[in-house]
C-alpha positions as CSV (number, residue, x, y, z in Angstrom):
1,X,0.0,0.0,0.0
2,X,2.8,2.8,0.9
3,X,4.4,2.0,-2.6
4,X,1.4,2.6,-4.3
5,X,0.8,5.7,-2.3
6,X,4.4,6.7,-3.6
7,X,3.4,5.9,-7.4
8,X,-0.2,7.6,-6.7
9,X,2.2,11.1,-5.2
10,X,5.0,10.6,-8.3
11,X,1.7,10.8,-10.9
12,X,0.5,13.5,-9.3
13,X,4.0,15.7,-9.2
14,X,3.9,14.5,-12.7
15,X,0.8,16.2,-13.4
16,X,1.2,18.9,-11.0
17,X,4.4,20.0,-13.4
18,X,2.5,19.7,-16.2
19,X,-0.3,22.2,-15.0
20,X,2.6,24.3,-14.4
21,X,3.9,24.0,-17.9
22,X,0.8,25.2,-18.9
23,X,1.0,28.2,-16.8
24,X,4.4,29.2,-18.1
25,X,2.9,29.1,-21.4
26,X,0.3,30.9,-20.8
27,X,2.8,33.7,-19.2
28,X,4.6,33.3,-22.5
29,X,1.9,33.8,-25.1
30,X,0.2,36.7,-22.8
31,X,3.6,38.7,-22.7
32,X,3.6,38.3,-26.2
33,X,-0.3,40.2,-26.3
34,X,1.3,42.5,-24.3
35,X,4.6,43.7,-26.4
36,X,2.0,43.4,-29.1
37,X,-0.5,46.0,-27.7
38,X,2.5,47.9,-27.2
39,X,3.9,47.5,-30.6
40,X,0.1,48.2,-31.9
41,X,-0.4,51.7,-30.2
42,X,2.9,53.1,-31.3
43,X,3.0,52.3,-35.3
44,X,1.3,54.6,-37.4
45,X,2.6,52.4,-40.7
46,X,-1.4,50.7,-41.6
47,X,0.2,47.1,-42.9
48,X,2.0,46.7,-39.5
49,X,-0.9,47.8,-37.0
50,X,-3.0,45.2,-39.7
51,X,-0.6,42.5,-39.2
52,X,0.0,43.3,-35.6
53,X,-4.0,43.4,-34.9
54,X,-4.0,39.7,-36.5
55,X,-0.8,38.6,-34.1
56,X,-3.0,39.5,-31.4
57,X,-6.1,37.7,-32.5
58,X,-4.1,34.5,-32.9
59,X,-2.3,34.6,-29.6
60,X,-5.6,35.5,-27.4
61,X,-6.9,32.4,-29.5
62,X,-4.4,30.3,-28.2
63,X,-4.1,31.2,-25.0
64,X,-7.7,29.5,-25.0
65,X,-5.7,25.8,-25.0
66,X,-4.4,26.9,-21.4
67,X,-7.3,28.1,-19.8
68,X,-7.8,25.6,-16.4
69,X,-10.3,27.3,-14.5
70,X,-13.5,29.1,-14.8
71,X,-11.9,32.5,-13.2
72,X,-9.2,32.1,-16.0
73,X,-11.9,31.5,-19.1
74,X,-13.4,34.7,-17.5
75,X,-10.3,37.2,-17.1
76,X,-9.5,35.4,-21.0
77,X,-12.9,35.8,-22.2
78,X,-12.8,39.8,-20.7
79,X,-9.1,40.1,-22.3
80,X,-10.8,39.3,-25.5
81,X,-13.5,41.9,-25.1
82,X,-11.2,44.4,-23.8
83,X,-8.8,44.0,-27.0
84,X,-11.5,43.8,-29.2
85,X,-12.8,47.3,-27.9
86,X,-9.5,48.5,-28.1
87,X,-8.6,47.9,-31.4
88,X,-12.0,49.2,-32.8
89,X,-11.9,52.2,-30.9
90,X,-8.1,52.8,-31.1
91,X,-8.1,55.2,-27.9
92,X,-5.5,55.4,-24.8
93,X,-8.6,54.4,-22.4
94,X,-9.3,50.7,-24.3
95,X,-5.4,50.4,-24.9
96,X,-5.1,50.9,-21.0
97,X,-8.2,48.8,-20.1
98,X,-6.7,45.6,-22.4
99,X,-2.9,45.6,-21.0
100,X,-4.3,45.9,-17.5
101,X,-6.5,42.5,-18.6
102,X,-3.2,41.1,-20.2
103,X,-1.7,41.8,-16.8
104,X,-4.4,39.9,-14.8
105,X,-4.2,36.8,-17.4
106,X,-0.6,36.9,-16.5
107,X,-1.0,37.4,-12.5
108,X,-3.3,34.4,-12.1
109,X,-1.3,32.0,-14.2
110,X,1.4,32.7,-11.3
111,X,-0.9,32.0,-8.7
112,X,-1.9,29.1,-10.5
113,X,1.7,28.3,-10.7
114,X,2.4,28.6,-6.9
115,X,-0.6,26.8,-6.3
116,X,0.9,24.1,-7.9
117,X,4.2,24.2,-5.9
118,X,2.0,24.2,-2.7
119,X,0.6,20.7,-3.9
120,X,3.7,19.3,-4.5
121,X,4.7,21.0,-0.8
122,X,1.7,18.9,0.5
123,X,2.5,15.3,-1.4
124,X,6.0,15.6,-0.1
125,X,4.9,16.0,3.4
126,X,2.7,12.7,2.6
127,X,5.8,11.4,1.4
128,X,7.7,11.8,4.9
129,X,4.4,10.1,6.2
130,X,5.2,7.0,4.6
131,X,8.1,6.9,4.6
132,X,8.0,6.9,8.9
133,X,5.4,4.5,8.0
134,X,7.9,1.9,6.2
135,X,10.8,2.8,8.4
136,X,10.9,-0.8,10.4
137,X,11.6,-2.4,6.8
138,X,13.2,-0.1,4.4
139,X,14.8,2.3,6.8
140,X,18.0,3.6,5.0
141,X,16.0,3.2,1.5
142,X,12.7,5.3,2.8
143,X,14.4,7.8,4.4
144,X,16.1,8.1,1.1
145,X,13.1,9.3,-0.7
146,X,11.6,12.1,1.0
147,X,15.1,13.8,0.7
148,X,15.1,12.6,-2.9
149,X,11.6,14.0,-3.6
150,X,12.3,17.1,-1.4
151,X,16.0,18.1,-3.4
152,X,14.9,17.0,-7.0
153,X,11.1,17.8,-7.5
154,X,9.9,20.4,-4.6
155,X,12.8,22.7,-4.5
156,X,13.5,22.9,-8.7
157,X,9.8,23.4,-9.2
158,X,9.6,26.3,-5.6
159,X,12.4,27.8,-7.1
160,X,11.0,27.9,-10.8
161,X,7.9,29.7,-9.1
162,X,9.7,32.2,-7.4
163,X,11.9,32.9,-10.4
164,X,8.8,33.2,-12.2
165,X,7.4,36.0,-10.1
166,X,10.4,37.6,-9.7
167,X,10.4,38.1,-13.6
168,X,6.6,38.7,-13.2
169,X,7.6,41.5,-10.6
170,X,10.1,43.3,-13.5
171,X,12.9,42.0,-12.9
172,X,13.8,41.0,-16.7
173,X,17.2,39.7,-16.1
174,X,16.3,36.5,-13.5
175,X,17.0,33.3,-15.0
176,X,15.3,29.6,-14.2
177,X,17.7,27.2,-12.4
178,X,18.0,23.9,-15.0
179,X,17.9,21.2,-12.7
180,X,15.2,18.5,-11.2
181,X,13.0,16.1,-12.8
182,X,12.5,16.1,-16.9
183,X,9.6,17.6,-16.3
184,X,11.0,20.7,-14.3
185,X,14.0,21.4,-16.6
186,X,11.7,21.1,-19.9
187,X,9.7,24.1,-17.9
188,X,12.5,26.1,-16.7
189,X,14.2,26.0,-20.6
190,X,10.9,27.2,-22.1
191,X,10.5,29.9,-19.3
192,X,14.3,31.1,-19.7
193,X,14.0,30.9,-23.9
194,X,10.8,32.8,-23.5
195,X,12.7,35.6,-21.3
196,X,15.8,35.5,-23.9
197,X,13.5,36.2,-26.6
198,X,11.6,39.3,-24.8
199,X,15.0,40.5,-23.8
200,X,16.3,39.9,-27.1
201,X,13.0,42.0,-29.0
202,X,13.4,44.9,-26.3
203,X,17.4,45.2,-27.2
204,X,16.5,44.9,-30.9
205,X,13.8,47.7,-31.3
206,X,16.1,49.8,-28.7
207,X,19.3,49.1,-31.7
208,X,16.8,49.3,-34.3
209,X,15.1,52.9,-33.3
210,X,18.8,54.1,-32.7
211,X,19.9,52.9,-36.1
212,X,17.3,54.5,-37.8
213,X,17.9,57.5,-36.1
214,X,21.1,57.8,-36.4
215,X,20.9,56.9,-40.3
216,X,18.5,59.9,-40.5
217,X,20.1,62.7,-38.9
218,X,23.2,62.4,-41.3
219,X,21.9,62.8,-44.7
220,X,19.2,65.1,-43.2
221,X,22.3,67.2,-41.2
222,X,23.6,67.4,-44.8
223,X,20.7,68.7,-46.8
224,X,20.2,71.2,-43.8
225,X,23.5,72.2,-44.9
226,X,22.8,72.5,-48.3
227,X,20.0,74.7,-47.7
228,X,21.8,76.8,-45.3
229,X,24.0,77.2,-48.2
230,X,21.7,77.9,-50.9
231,X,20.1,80.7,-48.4
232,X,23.4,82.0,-47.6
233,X,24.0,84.4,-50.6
234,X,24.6,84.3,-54.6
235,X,25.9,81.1,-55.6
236,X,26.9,80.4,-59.3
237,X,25.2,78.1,-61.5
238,X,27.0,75.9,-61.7
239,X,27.3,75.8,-57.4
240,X,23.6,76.4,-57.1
241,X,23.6,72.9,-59.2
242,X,26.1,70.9,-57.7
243,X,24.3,71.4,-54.1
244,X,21.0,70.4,-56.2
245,X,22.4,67.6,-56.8
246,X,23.6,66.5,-54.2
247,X,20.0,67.5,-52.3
248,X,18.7,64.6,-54.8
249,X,21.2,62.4,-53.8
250,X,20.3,63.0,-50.1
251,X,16.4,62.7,-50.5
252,X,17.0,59.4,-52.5
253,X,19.1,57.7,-49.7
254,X,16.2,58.8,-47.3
255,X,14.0,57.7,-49.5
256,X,15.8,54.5,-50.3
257,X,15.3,54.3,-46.2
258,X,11.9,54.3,-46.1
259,X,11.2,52.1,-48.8
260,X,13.1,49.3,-47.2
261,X,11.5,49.9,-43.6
262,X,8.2,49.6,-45.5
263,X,9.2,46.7,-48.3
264,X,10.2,44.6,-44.5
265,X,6.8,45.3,-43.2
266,X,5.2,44.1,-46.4
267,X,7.6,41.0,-46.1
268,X,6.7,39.8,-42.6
269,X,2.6,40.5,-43.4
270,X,3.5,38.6,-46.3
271,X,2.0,41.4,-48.4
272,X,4.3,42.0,-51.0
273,X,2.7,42.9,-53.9
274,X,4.5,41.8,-57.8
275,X,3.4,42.4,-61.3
276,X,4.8,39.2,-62.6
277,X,5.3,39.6,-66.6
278,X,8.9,38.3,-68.9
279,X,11.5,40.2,-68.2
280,X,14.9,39.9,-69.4
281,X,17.3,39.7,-66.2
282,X,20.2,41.6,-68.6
283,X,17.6,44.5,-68.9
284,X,17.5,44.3,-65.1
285,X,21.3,44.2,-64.5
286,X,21.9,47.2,-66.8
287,X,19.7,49.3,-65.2
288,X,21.4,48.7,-61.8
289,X,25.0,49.0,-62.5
290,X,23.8,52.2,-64.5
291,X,22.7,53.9,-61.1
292,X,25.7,52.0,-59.1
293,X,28.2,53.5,-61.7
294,X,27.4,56.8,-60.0
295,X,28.3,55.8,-56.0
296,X,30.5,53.4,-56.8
297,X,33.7,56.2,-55.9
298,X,37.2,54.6,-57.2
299,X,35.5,50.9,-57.3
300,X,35.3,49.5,-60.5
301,X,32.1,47.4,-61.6
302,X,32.4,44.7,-63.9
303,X,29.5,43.1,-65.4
304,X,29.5,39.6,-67.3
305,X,26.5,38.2,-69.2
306,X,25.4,36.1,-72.3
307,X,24.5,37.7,-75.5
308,X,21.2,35.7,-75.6
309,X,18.4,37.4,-73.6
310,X,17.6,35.7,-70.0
311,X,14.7,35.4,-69.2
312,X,12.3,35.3,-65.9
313,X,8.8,35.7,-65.3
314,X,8.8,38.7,-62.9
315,X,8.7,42.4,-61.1
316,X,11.0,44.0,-63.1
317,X,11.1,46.4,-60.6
318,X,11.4,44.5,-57.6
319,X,14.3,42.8,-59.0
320,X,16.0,46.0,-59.5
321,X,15.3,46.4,-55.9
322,X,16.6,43.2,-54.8
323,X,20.1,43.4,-56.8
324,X,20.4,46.7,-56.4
325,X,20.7,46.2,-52.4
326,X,23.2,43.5,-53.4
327,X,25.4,45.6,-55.6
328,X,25.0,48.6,-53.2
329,X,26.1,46.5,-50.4
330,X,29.8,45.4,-52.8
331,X,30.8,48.5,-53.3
332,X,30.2,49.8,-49.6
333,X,31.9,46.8,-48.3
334,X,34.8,47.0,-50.9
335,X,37.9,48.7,-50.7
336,X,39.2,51.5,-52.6
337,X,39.9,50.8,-56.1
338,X,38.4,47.5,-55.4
339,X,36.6,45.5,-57.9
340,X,32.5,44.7,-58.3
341,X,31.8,41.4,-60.3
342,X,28.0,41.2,-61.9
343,X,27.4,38.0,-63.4
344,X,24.3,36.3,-64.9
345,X,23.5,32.8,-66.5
346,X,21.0,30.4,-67.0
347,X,22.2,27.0,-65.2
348,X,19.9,24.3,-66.2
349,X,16.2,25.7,-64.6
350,X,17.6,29.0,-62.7
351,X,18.6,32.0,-63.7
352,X,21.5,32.9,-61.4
353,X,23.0,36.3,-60.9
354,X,26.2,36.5,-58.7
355,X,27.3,39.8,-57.0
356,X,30.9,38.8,-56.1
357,X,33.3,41.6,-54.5
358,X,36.7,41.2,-52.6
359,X,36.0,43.4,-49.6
360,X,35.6,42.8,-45.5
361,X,34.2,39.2,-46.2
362,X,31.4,37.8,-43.4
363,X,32.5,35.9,-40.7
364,X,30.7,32.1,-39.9
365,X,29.1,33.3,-36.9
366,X,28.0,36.4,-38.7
367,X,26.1,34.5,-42.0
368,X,24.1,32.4,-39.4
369,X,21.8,36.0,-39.0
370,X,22.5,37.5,-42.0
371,X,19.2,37.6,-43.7
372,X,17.4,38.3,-40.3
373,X,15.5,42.0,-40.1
374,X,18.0,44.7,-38.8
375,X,21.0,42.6,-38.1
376,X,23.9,43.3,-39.8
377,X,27.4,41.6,-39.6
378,X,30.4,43.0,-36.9
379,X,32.5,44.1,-40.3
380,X,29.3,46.5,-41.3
381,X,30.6,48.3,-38.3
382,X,31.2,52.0,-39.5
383,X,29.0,51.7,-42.8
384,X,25.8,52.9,-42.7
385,X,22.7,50.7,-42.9
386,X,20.2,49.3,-40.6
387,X,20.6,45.9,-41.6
388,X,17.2,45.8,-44.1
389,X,19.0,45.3,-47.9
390,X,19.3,41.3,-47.8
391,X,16.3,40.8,-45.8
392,X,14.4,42.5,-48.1
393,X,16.5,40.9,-51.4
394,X,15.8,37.4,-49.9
395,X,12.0,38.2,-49.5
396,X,11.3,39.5,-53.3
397,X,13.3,36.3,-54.4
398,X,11.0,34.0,-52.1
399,X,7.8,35.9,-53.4
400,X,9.5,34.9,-56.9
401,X,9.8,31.3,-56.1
402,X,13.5,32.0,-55.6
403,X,16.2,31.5,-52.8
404,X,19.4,33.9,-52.2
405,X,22.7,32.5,-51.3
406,X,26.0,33.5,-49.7
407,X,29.3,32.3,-49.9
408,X,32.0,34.5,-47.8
409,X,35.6,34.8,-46.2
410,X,36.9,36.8,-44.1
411,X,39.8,39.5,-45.4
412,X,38.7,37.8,-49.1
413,X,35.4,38.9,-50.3
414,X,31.4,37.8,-50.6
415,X,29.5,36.2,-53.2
416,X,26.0,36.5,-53.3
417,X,24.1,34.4,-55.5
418,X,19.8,35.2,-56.5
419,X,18.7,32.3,-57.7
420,X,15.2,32.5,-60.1
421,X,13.0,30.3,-61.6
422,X,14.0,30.8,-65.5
423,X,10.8,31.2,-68.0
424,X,12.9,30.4,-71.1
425,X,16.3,29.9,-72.0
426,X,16.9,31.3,-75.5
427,X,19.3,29.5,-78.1
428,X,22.6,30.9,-77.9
């Protein structure tokens, strides 16, 4: 009978870590409402409050898979409401009135959570019972198992629970001991990858706001200047049209800027928008290097491709886009009087164009994030950029049924390879 007592307590810790599973992923997904609310009320872009008002649609659904008591289908069911209010209304009352509801969701999940830790408290205290109980037979062995129970599944799972309301309390930086049952440490990896990940979005929309400001005030210090100077007296013509120029090189960089902050938008709502028709990838390549010709300051740009046409069904101006960023990005990241290499070919069913220079080169560790939204490689440091271009390059060759590829070394160069579906290949 005091064995099967043991094996009824066990299943019941078992369970008991389970339901606090549950409640760690409920804290998860209700965080995530939260950054999203956040993220929601501070975007004026429409794609990414549309795509952010779906994120929290989805993540209030799920959270309906952890509900385990009727108070918690209630706070869940007035989160809903209280969300749903907000984003019809769009005012700072509802906003207020649904993070305080996302708040509550997340408070009674770590009640739910102690509660839980209490139980086990209370089966290992049955445990010591028993175990008194068995002591004429099994002394050394019984005596064993409270201890065992006590050090390996109470404590891991009391400590979990008090690291979780630490982190509940503010405290962002706590991290979940691993240790205890397979249960326990399955619970306390999920809860310390779920606080890497909110520590890792609030450090990159910190970067990401200071890279885009800091991106911003120089060319606009610069045409500041040029108007100052334009202001500043009698200029001759052919000054007066130098700083023109230069103005229009300013307001395309900006531009340029914007474009790819709202192209990455487009890309994660996956609302990208092509006019697919033949185009001939040459046409595409010479319209490029004509515009990179300009910026491309002592580096010389050497283009290579057949005389038969290659062709693509596809956004002729997308692709632009998309090799343009990868052309741009070999001359910044080449050297003075460094060489640009622009090739194109049909290879059996893809039409592959290579953008190869002999610049800073990308470490391993670097290429594992390279295509990730504003992340950009330790040699980018001192080049301006926030780290859109081959995000934004791999997501118009996706939308084309394409792939982008990199090959790099350090202090030897990068090759960058856009790989296309080809319509037709043409007869040499």
């Amino acid at each position: 009978m005091a064995a099967l007592a043991l094996v009824l307590a066990t299943t019941r810790l078992n369970r008991t870590s389970q339901e606090l599973g549950g409640a760690v992923e409920s804290v998860r997904v209700s965080h995530d409402v939260g950054i999203d609310l956040l993220l929601h009320a501070h975007t004026q872009d429409d794609l990414a409050r549309t795509s952010t008002a779906a994120s929290l649609r989805d993540r209030l659904d799920r959270l309906r898979g952890y509900v385990s008591s009727p108070r918690e289908q209630r706070l869940l069911d007035a989160a809903l409401a209280s969300v749903e209010a907000y984003l019809s209304r769009g005012d700072r009352e509802a906003h207020a009135a649904a993070y305080e509801s996302v708040i509550a969701l997340i408070d009674i999940n770590t009640v739910q959570a102690r509660r839980a830790v209490d139980r086990a408290a209370g089966l290992n205290r049955t445990a010591h019972a028993l175990g008194i109980g068995m002591i004429a037979l099994l002394l050394v062995g019984v005596a064993a198992v409270p201890w065992w129970l006590q050090r390996r599944v109470v404590r891991p799972m009391s400590e979990l629970a008090t690291t979780m309301a630490t982190f509940g309390g503010g405290r962002r930086e706590v991290r979940a001991a691993v240790a205890g049952p397979s249960e326990v440490v399955t619970i306390a990896e999920q809860f310390n990858a779920m606080a890497e990940s909110l520590e890792h979005q609030r450090r990159s929309q910190t970067a990401v706001l200071g890279g885009v400001a800091h991106d911003l005030r120089s060319p606009l210090a610069a045409m500041r200047l040029s108007v100052a100077t334009l202001h500043g007296g009698t200029l001759s013509a052919e000054r007066t049209e130098a700083i023109a120029a230069r103005l229009d090189r300013l307001v395309g960089r900006v531009e340029r800027m914007v474009d790819d902050l709202l192209d990455a938008t487009r890309i994660e709502a996956g609302q990208l928008r092509l006019e697919l028709r033949p185009c001939d990838v040459r046409e595409v390549i010479d319209e490029v290097i004509e515009h990179a010709r300009a910026s491309a300051s002592g580096r010389d740009v050497a283009v290579l491709v057949p005389d038969a046409p290659i062709v693509v069904r596809g956004d002729a101006l997308r692709l632009e886009q998309a090799l343009g960023n990868l052309v741009s990005n070999a001359i910044k990241y080449s050297p003075e009087g460094g060489a640009v290499e622009v090739r194109a070919a049909c290879e059996q069913d893809e039409v592959v164009v290579e953008v190869r220079d002999r610049g800073r080169g990308i470490s391993e560790e670097d290429r594992s994030s390279l295509f990730q939204p504003f992340r950009r490689a330790g040699s980018a440091a001192g080049i301006a950029g926030v780290g859109l271009g081959l995000f934004v390059t791999r997501g118009i060759a996706e939308a084309h049924g394409g792939r982008v590829d990199v090959e790099s070394e350090v202090g030897r160069g990068t090759v960058v390879r856009m790989r296309l579906p080809a319509l037709r290949v043409a007869a040499p």
